[in-house]
C-alpha positions as CSV (number, residue, x, y, z in Angstrom):
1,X,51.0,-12.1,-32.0
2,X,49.3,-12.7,-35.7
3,X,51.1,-13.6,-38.3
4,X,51.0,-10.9,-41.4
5,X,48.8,-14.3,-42.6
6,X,47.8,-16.7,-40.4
7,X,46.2,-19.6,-41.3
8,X,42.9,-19.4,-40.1
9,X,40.2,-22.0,-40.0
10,X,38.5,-23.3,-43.1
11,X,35.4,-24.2,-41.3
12,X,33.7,-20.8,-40.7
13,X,29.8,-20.0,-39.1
14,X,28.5,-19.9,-42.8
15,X,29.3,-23.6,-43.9
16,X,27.2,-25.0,-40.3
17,X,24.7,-27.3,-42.0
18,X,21.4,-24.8,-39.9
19,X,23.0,-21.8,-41.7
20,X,23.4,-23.2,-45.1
21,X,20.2,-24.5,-45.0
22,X,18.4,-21.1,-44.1
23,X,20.2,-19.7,-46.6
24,X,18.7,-22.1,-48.8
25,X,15.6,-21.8,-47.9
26,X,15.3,-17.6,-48.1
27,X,17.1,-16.7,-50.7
28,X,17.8,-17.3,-54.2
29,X,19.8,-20.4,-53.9
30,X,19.4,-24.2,-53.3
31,X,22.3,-25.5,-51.0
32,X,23.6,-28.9,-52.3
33,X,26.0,-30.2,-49.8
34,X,28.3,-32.5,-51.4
35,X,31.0,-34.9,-50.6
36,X,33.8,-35.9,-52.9
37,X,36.6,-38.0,-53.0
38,X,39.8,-36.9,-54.8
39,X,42.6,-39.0,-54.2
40,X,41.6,-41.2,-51.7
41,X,40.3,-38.0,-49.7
42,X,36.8,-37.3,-48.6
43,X,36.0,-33.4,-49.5
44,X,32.6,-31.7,-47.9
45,X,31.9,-28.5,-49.8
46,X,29.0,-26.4,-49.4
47,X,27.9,-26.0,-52.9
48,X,24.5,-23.9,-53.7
49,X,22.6,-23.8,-57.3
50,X,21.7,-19.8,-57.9
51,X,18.6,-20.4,-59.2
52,X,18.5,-17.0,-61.3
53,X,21.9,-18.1,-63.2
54,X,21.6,-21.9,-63.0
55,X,25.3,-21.7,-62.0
56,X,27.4,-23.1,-58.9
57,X,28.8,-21.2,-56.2
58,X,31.1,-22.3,-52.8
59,X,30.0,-20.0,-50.9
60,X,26.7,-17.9,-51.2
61,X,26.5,-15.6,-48.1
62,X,30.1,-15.1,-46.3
63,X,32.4,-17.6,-47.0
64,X,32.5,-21.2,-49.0
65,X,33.7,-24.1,-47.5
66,X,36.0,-27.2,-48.6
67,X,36.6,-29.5,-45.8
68,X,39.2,-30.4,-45.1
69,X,40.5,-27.9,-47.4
70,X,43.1,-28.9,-50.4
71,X,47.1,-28.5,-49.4
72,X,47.5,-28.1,-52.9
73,X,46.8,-26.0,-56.4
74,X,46.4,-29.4,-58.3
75,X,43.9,-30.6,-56.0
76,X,41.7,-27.9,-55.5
77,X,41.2,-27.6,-59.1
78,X,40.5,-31.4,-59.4
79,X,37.9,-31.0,-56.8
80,X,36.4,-27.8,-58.8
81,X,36.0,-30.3,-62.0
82,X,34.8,-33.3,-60.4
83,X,31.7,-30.9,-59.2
84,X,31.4,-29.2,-62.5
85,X,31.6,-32.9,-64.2
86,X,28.5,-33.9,-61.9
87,X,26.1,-30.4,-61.2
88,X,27.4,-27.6,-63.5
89,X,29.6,-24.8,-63.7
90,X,31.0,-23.3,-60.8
91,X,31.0,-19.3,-61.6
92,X,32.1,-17.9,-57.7
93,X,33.8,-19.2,-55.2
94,X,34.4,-17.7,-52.1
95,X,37.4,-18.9,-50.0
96,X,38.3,-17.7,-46.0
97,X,41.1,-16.3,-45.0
98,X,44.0,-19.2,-45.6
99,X,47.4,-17.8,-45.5
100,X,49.9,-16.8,-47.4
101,X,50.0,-20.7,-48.8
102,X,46.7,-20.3,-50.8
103,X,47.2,-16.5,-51.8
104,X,50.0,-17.3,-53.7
105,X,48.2,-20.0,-55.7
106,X,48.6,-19.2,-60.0
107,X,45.0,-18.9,-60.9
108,X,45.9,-18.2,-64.6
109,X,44.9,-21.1,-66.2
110,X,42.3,-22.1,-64.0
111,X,39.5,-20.0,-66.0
112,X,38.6,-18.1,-62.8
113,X,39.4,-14.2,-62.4
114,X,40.7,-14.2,-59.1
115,X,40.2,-11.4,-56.6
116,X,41.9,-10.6,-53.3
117,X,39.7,-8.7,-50.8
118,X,40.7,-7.8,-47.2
119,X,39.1,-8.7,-44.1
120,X,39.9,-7.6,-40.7
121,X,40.7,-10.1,-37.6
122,X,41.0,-9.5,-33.6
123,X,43.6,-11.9,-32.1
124,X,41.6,-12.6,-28.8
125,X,45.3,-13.8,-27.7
126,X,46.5,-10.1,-28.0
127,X,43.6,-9.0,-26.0
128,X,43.5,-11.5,-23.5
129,X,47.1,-10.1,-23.1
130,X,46.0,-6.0,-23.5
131,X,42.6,-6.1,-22.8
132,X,41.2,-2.4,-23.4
133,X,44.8,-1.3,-24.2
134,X,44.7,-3.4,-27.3
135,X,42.3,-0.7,-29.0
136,X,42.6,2.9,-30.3
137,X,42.2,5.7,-27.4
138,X,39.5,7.4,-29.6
139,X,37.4,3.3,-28.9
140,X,37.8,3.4,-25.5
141,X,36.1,7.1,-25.4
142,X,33.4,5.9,-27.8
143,X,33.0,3.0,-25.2
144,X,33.4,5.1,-21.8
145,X,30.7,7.9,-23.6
146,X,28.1,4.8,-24.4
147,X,28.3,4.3,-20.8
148,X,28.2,7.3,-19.1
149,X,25.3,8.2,-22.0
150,X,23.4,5.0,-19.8
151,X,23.6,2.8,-22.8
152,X,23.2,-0.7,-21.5
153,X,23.7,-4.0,-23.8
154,X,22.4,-7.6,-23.5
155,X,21.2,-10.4,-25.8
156,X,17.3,-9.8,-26.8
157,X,14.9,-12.0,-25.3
158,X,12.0,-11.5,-27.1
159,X,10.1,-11.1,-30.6
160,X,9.6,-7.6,-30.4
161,X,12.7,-6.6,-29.7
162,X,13.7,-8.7,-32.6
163,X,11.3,-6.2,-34.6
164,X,12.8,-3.5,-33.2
165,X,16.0,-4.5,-34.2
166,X,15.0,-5.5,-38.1
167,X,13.2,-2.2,-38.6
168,X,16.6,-0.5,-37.5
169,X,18.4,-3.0,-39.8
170,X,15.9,-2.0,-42.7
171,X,16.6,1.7,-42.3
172,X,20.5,1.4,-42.1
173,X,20.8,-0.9,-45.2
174,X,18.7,1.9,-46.9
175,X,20.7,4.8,-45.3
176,X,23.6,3.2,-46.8
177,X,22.2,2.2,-50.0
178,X,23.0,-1.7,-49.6
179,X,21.9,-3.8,-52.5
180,X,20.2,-6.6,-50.9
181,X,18.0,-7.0,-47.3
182,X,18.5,-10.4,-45.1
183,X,14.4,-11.7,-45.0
184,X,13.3,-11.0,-41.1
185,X,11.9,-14.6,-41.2
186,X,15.8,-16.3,-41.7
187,X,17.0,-14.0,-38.8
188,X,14.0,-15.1,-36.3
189,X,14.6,-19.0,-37.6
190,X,18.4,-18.4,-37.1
191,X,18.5,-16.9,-33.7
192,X,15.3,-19.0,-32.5
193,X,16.8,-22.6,-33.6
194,X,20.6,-22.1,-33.6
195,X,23.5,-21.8,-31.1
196,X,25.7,-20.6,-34.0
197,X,24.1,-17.0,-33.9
198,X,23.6,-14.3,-31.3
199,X,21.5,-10.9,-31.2
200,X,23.2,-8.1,-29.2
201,X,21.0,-5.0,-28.5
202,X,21.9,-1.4,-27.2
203,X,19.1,0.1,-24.8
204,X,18.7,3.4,-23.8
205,X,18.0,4.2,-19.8
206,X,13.9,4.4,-20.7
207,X,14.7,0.8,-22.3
208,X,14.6,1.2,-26.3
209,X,16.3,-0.9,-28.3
210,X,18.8,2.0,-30.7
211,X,21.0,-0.6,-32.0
212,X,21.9,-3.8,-32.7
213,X,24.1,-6.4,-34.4
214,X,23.9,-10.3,-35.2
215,X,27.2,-12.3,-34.5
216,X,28.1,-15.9,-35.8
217,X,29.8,-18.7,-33.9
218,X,31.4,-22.2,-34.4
219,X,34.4,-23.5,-33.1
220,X,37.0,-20.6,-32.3
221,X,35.5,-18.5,-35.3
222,X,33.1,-15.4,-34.1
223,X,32.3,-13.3,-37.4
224,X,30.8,-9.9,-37.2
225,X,28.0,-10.0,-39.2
226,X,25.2,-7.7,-39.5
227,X,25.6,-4.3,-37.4
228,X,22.5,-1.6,-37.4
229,X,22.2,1.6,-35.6
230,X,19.4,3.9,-35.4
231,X,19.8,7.0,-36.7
232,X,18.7,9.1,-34.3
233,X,20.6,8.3,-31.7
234,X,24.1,7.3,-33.4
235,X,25.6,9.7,-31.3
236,X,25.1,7.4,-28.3
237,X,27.8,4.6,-29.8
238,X,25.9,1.7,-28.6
239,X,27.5,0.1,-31.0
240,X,31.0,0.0,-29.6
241,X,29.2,-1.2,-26.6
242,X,28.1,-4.1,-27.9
243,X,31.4,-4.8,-29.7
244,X,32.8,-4.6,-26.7
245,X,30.2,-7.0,-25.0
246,X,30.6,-9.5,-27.5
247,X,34.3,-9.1,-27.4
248,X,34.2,-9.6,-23.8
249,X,32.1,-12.8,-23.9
250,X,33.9,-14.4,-26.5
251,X,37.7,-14.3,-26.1
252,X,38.2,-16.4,-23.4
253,X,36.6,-19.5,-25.0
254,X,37.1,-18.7,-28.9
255,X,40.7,-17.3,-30.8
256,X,39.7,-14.8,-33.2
257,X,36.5,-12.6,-34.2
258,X,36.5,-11.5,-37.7
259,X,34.8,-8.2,-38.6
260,X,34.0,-9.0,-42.5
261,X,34.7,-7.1,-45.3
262,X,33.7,-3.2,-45.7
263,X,33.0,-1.6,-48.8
264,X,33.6,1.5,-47.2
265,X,37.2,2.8,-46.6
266,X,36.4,4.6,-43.8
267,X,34.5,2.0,-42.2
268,X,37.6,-0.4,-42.7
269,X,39.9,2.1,-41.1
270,X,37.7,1.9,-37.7
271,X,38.1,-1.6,-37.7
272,X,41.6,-0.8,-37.4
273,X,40.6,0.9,-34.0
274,X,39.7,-2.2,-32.5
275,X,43.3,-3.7,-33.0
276,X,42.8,-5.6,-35.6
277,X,44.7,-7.0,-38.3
278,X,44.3,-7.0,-42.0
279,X,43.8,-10.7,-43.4
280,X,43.7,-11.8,-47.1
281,X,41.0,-13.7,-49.2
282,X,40.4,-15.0,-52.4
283,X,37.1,-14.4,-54.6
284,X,37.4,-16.1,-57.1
285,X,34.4,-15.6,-60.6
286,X,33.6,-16.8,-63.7
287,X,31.0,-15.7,-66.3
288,X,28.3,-17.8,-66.3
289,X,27.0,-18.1,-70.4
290,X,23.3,-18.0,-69.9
């Protein structure tokens, strides 16, 4: 079973080298990958330039990366000056989940306001173990009612169903008020080129696409990562269906699916449904002088 914080794996889905890069290349940041040595140990970070502040970050979509990342206080701040020395200031930095080790880390005099947000992780070895028992009853009848409602799920196979898909994306970021829109052009160069990334859709019986969500991959990491529904037919749940087909496809060969941050309490309680467990992470900020 999971530890209350388990050390999870520094290298997650947003640090692969394709993803960076996209991220680079769509939004409003320039990925700089850098290696340095502190201590007679190579670091690899995944650094990006926000080009609207000027400023540093480790990490611009999901989480940063430091690899292989710092055993200690003194030498993770090291590494943050030796960058700072060479580019600029770092003003965020974004750090995966990494056990109770790094959460109890005194940020005080580093200059950084430090932030601890929660997360939510599925042990695949629980539900290799519990299978369907592993989540809430109220999942399993969301899952059961998909199914007898003659939702179907698979990965899309074409363009247009990729256009489907964005134009229910666009409509739920706007439904919820979200800040910020993923450009359609990084998702089609992202699920065309890469391995790392996967497009689950929910059909209904006459065959249109009423949901959808985008998962990353690498190593034994699978994040959850962007999940849209349309509106008029919510009631259907094809999204627990595709949870459950991605759960399904992934937990013999990976260890743990993480379902992201939620803004949105009662969004993060129905993660809980799922059997998952809550998981610490640092933020950590500085204010960038213009």
């Amino acid at each position: 079973m999971m530890n209350t914080q388990q050390i999870l794996s520094p290298r997650t889905p947003f640090i692969e080298p394709g993803f960076a890069a996209l991220v680079g290349q769509y939004l409003d940041f320039e990925y700089v990958p850098v290696e340095v040595c502190c201590k007679g140990q190579v670091y690899a970070i995944s650094l990006y330039k926000n080009t609207k502040t000027q400023s540093y970050q480790i990490g611009a979509v999901g989480y940063g990366g430091i690899i292989p990342f710092p055993e200690s206080l003194p030498d993770f701040l090291d590494i943050i000056d030796i960058i700072s020395e060479s580019y600029g200031m770092i003003s965020q930095i974004t750090l995966p989940p990494m056990g109770e080790h790094i959460l109890s880390w005194d940020m005080t005099r580093s200059g950084f306001d430090r932030q601890v947000m929660d997360t939510y992780i599925l042990d695949f070895a629980e539900y290799r173990e519990q299978k369907d028992m592993l989540f809430k009853g109220s999942v399993r009848t969301d899952i059961r009612f998909a199914e007898k409602a003659g939702v179907y799920v698979r990965l899309y196979d074409s363009e247009q169903e990729l256009q489907q898909f964005y134009e229910i994306y666009k409509s739920t970021m706007e439904r919820v008020q979200a800040s910020y829109l993923t450009p359609y052009e990084l998702l089609k160069e992202l699920l065309h080129y890469s391995h790392e990334a996967r497009l689950y859709i929910a059909l209904t019986e006459q065959n249109r696409v009423i949901a959808g969500s985008i998962f990353l991959q690498n190593e034994d990491n699978l994040f959850y990562w962007i999940n849209a529904s349309h509106s008029e037919f919510r009631n259907l749940r094809g999204n627990y269906l595709i949870l459950k087909q991605a759960i399904d496809d992934a937990y013999a060969t990976r260890s743990y699916l993480n379902f992201g941050y939620s803004h949105n309490p009662n969004i993060a309680k129905s993660k809980l449904g799922w059997g998952c467990h809550i998981q610490k992470y640092i933020r950590l900020t500085k204010e960038h002088a213009q």
